[in-house]
C-alpha positions in Angstrom: 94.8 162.1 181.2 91.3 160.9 181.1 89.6 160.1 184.6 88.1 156.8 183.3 89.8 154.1 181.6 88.0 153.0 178.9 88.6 149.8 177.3 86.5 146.8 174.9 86.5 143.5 174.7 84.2 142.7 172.3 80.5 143.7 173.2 81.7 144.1 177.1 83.5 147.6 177.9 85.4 148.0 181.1 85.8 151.4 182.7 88.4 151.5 185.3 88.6 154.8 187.4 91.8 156.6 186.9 92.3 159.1 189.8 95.5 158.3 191.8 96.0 157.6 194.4 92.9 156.2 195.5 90.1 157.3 193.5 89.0 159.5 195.3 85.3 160.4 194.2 85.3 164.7 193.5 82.9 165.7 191.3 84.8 165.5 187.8 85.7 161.8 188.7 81.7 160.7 189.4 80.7 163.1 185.9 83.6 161.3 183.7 81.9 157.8 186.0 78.2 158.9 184.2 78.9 160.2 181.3 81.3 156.7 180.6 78.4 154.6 181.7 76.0 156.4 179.0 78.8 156.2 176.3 79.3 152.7 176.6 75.4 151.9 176.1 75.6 154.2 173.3 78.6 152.5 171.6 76.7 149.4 171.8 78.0 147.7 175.3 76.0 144.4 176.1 77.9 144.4 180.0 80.1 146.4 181.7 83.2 145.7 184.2 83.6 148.6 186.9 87.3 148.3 187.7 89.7 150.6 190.1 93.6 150.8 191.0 95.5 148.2 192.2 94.8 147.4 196.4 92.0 150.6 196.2 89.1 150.0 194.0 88.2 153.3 195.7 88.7 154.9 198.1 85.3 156.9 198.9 84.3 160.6 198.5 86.8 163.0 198.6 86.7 164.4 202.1 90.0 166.5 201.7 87.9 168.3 198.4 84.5 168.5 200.5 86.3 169.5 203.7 87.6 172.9 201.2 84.2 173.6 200.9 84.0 175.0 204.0 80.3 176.2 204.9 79.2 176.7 201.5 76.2 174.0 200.8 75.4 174.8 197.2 79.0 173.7 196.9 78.3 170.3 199.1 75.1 169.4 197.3 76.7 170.0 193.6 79.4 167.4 195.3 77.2 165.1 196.4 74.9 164.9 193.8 77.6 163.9 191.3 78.4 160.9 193.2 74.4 160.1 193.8 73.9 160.3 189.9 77.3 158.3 189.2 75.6 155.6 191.5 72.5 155.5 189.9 74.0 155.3 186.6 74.9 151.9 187.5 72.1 150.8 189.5 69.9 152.0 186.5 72.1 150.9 183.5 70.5 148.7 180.8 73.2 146.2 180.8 74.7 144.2 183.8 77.8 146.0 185.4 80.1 143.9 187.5 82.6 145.7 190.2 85.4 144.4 190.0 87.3 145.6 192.7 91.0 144.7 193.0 92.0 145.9 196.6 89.8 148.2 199.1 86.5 149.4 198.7 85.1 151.5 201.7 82.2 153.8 201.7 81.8 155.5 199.2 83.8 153.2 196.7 81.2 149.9 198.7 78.2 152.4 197.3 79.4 151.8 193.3 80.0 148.3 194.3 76.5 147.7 195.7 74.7 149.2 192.3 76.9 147.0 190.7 74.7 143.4 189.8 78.1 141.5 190.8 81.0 142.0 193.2 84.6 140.6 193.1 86.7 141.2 195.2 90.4 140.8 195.3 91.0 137.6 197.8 93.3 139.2 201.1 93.6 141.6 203.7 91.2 144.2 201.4 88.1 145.6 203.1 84.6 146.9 201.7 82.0 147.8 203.6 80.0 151.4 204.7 82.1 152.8 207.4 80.1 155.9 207.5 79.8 156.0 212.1 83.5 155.9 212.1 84.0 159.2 210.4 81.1 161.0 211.7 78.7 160.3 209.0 74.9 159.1 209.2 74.3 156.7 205.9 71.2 158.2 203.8 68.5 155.1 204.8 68.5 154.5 200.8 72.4 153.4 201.0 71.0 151.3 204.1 68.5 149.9 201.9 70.9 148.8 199.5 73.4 147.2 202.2 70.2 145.6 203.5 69.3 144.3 200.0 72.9 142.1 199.9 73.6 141.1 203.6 69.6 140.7 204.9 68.7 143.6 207.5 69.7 142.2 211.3 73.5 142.0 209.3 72.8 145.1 207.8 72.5 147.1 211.1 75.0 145.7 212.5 77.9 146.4 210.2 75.8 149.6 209.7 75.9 150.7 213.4 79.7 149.6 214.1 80.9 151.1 210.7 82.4 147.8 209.7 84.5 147.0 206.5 84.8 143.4 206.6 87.7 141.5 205.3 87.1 139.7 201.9 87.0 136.0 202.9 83.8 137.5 205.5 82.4 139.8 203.0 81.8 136.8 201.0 80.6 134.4 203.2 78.2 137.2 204.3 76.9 137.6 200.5 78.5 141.5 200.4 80.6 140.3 197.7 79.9 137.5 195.6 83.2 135.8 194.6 86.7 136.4 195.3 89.7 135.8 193.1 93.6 136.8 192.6 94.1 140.6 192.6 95.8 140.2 189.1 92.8 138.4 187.7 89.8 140.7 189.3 89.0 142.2 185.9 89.2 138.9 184.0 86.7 137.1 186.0 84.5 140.1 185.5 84.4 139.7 182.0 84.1 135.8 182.4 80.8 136.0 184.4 79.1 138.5 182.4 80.2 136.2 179.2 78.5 133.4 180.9 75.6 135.7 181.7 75.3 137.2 177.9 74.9 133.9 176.1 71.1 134.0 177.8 68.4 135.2 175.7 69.0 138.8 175.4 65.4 139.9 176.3 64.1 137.6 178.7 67.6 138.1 180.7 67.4 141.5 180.4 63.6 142.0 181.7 64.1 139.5 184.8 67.1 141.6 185.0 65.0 145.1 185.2 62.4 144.0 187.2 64.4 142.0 190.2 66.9 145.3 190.0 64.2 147.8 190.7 64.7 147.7 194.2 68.3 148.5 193.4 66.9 152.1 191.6 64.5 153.0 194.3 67.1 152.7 196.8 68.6 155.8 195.4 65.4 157.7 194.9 65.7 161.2 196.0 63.4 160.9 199.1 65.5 157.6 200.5 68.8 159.9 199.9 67.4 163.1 201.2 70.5 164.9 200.2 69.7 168.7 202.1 69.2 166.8 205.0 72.7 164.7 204.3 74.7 168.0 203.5 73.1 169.4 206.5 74.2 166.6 209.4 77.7 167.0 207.2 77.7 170.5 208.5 77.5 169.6 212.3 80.5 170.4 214.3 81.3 166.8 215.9 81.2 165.6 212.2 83.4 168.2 210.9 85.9 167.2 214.0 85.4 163.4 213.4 86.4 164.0 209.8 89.2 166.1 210.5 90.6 163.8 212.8 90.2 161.0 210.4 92.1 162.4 207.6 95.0 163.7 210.9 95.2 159.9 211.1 95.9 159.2 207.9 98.3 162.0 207.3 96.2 163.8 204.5 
């Protein structure tokens, strides 16, 4: 079975990540996530929806699959740099993407969201947020940057620093996401907004579009990711315990 969904409704395609459980990111998930972005713009796609399983839109890189790695950082980087170029597929897409993310979105999964130009959320107990400190992780300062760019930067650094995934009704009210609706009807209002959005002019919506989203690109420019230096601190032995212990936790 294909690891993206891929499904159209008129000029707006919606790929929705099919990895059960949880969508979990390995590399052959993010390549089917870049490759479907490109596909849809070639098939003539005026938006996208970003959609994910029911309660996990995703959730995060696959630390059981990078954890088998073991040592070997060619490995890691090939890994990492999947997920990287899925995320700048998004943030650099030609046509608006919303996230529409029906259930939990931590890490990883809140990365997608962020190059996304919309969030909703499923309203409930489901989390997003960069939770990075809380499994041993340092967040490349361009994925700061990009958290920074939604919340402002004093509510960056602290949901940063404590590794917090707030709840949805806070992730709204703090601009993380912007709109929450009934987990059944997450996709639908995706598709509702960027119809809204798509009877503008095409080309003046879509210049504004590119040049108020090119903070969104640089964010993920190579030198703001500094991916050896990532795989690197991903290497270091308190890491490798926090992550370990994290996955004990959740009985992986």
């Amino acid at each position: 079975m294909s690891l993206i969904e891929s499904s159209v409704h008129h000029n707006i395609h919606e790929l929705r990540l099919q990895r059960a459980p949880v969508n979990a990111l390995n590399p052959e998930l993010c390549n089917a996530l870049t490759h479907a972005v490109q596909a849809a713009i070639e098939q003539g796609a005026q938006g996208i929806v970003l959609a994910g399983g029911p309660k996990v839109f995703s959730a995060g890189l696959d630390v059981p699959y990078l954890l088998s790695l073991g040592d070997d950082q060619d490995a890691l980087l090939r890994a990492w740099r999947a997920f990287f170029n899925a995320a700048h597929a998004l943030a650099s897409c030609s046509v608006p993407v919303v996230a529409a993310m029906a259930g939990h979105a931590p890490a990883g999964g809140c990365v997608l969201a962020l190059c996304c130009d919309y969030r909703i959320l499923a309203d409930g107990p489901y989390r997003i947020g960069l939770n990075e400190t809380q499994v041993g992780l340092v967040a490349p300062e361009g994925i700061q940057a990009l958290l920074s760019r939604a919340v402002g930067p004093h509510r960056a650094e602290r949901l940063l620093v404590a590794g917090a995934m707030p709840e949805a009704a806070e992730a709204l009210q703090i601009g993380l996401v912007d709109e929450l609706t009934d987990i059944d009807n997450v996709a639908v209002r995706a598709r509702a907004w960027l119809e809204d959005l798509l009877k503008l002019p095409t080309m003046p919506m879509r210049e504004t579009r590119r040049i108020a989203r090119a903070a969104v690109v640089d964010c993920l420019r190579d030198e703001r990711i500094d991916l050896d230096r990532f795989v690197s601190a991903w290497m270091e032995p308190d890491t490798q315990a926090a992550l370990r212990a994290m996955l004990a936790r959740i009985g992986k």
